[in-house]
C-alpha positions as CSV (number, residue, x, y, z in Angstrom):
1,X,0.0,0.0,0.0
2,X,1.2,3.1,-1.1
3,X,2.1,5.9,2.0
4,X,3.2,9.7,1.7
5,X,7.0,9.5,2.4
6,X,10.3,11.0,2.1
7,X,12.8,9.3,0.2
8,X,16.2,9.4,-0.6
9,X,18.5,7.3,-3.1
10,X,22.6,7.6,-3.0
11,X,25.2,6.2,-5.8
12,X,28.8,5.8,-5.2
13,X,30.1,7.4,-8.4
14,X,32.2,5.2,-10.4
15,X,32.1,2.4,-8.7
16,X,32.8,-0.2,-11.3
17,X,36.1,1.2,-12.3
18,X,36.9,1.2,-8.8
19,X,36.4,-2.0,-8.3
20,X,38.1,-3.6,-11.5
21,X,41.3,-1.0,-10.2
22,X,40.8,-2.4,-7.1
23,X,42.6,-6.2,-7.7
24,X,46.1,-4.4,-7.7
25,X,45.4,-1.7,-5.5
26,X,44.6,-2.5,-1.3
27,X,44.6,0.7,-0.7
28,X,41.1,1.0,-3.0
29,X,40.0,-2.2,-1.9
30,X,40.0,-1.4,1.6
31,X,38.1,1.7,0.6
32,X,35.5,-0.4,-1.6
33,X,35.4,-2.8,1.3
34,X,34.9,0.3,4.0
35,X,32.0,2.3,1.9
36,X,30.1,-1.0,1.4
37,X,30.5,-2.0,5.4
38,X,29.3,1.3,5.7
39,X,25.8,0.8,3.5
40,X,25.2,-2.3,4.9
41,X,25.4,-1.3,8.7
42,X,22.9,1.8,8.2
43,X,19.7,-0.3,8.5
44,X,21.2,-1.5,12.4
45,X,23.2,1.5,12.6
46,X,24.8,2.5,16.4
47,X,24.3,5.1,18.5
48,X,28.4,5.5,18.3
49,X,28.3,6.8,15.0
50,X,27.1,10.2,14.2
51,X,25.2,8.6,10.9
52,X,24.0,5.8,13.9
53,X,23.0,8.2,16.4
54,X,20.4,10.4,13.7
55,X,19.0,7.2,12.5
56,X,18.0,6.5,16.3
57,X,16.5,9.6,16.7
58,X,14.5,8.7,13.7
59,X,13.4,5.2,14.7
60,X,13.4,6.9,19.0
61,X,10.5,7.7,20.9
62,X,11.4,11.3,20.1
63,X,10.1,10.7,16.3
64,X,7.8,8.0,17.1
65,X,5.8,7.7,13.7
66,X,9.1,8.2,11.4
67,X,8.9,4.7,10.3
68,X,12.4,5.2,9.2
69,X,13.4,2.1,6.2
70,X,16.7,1.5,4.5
71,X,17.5,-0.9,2.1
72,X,21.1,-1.4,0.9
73,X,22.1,-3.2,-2.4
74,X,25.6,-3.0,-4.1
75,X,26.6,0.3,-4.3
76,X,23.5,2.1,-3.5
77,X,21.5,3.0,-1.0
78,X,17.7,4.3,-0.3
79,X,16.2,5.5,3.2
80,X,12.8,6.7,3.7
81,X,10.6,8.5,6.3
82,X,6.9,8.6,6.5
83,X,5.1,11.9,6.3
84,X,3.2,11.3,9.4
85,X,5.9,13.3,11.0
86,X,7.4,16.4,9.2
87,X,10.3,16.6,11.9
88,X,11.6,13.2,10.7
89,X,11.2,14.6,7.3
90,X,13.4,17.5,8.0
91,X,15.9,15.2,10.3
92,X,16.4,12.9,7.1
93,X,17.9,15.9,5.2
94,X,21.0,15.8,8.1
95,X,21.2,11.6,7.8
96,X,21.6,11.9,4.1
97,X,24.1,14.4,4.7
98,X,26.0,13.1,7.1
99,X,26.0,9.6,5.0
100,X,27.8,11.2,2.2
101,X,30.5,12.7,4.5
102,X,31.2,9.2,6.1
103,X,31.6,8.1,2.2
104,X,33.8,11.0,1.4
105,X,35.9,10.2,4.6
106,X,36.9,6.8,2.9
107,X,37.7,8.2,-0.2
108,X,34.6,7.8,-2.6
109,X,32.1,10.4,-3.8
110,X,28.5,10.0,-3.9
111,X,25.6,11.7,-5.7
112,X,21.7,11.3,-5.0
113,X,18.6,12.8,-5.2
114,X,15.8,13.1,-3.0
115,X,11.7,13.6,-3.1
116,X,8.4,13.1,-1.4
117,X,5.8,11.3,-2.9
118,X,3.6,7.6,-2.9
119,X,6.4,5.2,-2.2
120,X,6.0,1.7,-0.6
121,X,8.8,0.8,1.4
122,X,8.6,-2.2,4.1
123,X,11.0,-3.6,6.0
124,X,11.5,-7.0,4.4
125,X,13.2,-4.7,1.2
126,X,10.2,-4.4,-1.0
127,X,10.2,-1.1,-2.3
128,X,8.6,0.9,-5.2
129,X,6.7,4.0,-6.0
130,X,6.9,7.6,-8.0
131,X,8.5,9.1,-5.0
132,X,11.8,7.0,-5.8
133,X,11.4,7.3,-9.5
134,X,11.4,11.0,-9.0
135,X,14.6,10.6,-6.6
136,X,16.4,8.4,-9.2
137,X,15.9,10.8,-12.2
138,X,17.0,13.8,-9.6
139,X,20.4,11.2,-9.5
140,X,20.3,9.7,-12.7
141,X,19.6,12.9,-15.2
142,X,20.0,15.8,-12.8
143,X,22.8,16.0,-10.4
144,X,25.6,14.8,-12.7
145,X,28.6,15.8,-10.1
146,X,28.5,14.3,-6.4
147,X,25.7,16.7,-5.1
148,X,22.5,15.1,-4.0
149,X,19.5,16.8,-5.2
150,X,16.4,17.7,-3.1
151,X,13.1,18.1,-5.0
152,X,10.8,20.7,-5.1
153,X,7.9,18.4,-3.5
154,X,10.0,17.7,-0.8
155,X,11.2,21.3,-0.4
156,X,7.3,22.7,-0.4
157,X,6.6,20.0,1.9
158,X,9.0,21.4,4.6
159,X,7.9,25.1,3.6
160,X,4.1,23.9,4.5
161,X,5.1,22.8,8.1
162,X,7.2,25.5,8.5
163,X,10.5,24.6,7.7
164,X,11.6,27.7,5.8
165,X,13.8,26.9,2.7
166,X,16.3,30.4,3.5
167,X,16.4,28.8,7.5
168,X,17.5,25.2,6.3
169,X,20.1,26.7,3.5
170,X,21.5,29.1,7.0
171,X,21.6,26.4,9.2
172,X,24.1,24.6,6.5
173,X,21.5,21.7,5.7
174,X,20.4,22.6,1.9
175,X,22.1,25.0,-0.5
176,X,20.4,26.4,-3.3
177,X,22.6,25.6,-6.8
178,X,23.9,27.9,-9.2
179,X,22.2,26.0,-11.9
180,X,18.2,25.7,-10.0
181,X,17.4,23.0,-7.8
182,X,17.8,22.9,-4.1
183,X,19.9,19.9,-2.7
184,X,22.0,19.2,0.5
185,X,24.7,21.1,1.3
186,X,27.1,18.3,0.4
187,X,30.3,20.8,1.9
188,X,29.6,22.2,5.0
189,X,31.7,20.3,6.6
190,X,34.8,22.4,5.2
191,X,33.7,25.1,7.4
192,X,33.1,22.8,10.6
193,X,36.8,21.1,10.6
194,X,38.4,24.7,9.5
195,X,36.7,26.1,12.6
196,X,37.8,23.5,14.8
197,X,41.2,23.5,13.4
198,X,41.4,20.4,11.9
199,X,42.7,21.5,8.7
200,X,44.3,18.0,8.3
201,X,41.3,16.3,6.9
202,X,40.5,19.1,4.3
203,X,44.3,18.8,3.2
204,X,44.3,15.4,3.1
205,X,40.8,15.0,0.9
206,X,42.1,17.7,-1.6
207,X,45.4,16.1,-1.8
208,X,43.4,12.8,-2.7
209,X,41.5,14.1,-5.0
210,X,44.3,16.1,-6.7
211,X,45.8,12.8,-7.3
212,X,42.2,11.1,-8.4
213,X,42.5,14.1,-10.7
214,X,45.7,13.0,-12.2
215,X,45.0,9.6,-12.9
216,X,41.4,10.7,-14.6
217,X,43.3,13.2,-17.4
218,X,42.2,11.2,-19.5
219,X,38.8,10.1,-18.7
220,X,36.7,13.2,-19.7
221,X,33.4,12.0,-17.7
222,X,35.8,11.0,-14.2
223,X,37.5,14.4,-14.7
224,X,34.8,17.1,-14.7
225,X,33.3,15.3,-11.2
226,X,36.4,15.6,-9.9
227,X,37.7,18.8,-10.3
228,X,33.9,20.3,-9.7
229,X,34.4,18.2,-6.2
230,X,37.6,20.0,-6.0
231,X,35.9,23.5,-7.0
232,X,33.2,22.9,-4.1
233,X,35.8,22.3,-1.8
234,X,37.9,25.3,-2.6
235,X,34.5,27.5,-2.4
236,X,34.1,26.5,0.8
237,X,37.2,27.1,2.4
238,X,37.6,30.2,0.8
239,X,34.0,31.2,2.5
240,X,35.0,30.2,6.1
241,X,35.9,33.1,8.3
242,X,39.0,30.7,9.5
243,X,40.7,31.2,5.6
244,X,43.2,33.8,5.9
245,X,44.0,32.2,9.5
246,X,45.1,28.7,7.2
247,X,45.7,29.9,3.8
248,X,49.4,29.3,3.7
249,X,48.6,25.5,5.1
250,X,46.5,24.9,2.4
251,X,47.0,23.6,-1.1
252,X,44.8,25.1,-3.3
């Protein structure tokens, strides 16, 4: 039976290649191995992750009619709320995003889309509906780079409960895109680690993706993802009021 729900799907971008590189590479093989660990554990995620602790809060007493479902296959992942309860709605937005940071923190990059609409989803896996079809076109023939893309039922959905759009892109949750649609904001986390100080991990993903760059010269559809990642990055950092305090550490 169809419900009103929130949904969310997530790719791991270029996976394939990855995995054929992967038979001479353990340093990629222990990332492929780490992102898919990752996937899997969501639906019996702990409360000793960050991406574990949301997901409680979404299946807690405190959002008691969430009736939060994930379903992992391969390289892909899909997580839905019910509309019963507009907060969980809202609290979904800061899983997804927190999801594609844990990626990112093992080296791979992810891109999505998300929607609200009639959507089965139960817990034995069995899942179907327009709202996912509208979430994988948002992935499949929208977001092209690793962004993941929030529809426009979802956003007037949040808007109608009072969940202001301008709030949720200040609070660092959405960002609105240069080129239309609204979608997480899939880089404020440059601003968070900058302001503790931990310029280390921002060094360390644009030095990794420098050298991703470098081995995709040549692979024209690799390449643009990777230096837009790159660009996003940059845009952040150069945004954070900590910037002229790290500048010179930075390599960019």
């Amino acid at each position: 039976m169809y419900q009103e729900r929130a949904v969310f799907f997530l790719d791991i971008l270029g996976f394939g290649k990855k995995v054929e590189k992967a038979a001479d590479d353990p340093v990629l093989m222990k990332k492929i191995s780490d992102s898919l660990n990752l996937i899997a554990s969501l639906p019996n995620a702990q409360n000793s992750t960050s991406t574990g602790f949301l997901i409680s809060l979404l299946k807690g007493q405190s959002l008691p009619k969430s009736d939060v479902q994930v379903l992992t296959f391969s390289d892909s992942l899909v997580i839905s709320v019910s509309c019963e309860q507009p907060e969980a709605v809202a609290a979904l937005l800061a899983v997804v995003q927190r999801v594609q940071y844990e990626l990112l923190d093992v080296g791979l990059l992810s891109r999505g889309g998300g929607d609200i609409g009639l959507l089965t989803h139960e817990p034995n896996g069995i899942m179907f509906g327009p709202a996912f079809n509208s979430a994988y076109d948002l992935e499949n023939k929208l977001a092209k780079n690793p962004r993941i893309l929030v529809g426009q039922n979802y956003i007037d959905f949040l808007e109608k409960f009072g969940f202001d759009d301008a709030e949720l892109i200040e609070s660092k949750l959405l960002t609105s895109y240069p080129d239309g649609p609204f979608g997480i904001d899939s880089y404020s986390w440059v601003n968070t680690v900058m302001n503790k100080g931990a310029i280390g991990i921002l060094k360390k993903f644009i030095s990794d993706v420098d050298q991703e760059i470098k081995e995709n010269r040549y692979e024209p559809s690799v390449y643009g993802k990777l230096e837009w990642h790159k660009k996003q990055m940059v845009i952040a950092a150069k945004a954070s009021d900590k910037y002229d305090q790290y500048a010179d550490r930075l390599p960019i």
